[in-house]
N, C-alpha and C positions, 0 to 999 in steps of 0.2 A: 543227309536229309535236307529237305525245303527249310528255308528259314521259316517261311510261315507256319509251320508245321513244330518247327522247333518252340517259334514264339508263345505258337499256343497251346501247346504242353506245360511250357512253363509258365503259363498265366493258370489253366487250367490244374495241373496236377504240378504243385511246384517242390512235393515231397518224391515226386518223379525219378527214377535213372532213366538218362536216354542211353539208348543201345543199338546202334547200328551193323548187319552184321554185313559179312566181308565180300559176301557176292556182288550185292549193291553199293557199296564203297568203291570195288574196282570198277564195275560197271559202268558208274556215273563219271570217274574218272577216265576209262575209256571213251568215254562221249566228247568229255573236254579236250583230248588228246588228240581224239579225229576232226573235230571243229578246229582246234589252232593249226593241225596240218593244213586241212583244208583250205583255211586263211592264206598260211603264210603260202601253197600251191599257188593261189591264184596272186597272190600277190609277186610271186616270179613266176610268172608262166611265160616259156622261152616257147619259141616254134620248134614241133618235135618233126624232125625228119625219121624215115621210116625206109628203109633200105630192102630191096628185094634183090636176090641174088640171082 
């Protein structure tokens, strides 16, 4: 979840559970997982030679 979201639940309902469910858990972590590829890609990016036979 957004922190801001979380903050304001718990200012708001602070007898609250929060409950995240699992589609969005991996989801969001898939995002962060293609961003840090992404990164470290460009951060080594070699000249790709491309071969025709």
């Amino acid at each position: 979840m957004k922190w801001m979201y979380v903050k304001l639940t718990e200012q708001e309902l602070p007898q609250a559970k929060m409950v995240v469910d699992k589609f969005h858990l991996i989801r969001d972590t898939n995002v962060k997982i293609n961003e840090a590829w992404r990164i470290e890609q460009e951060a080594t990016k070699k000249e790709r030679r491309y071969w025709i036979w």
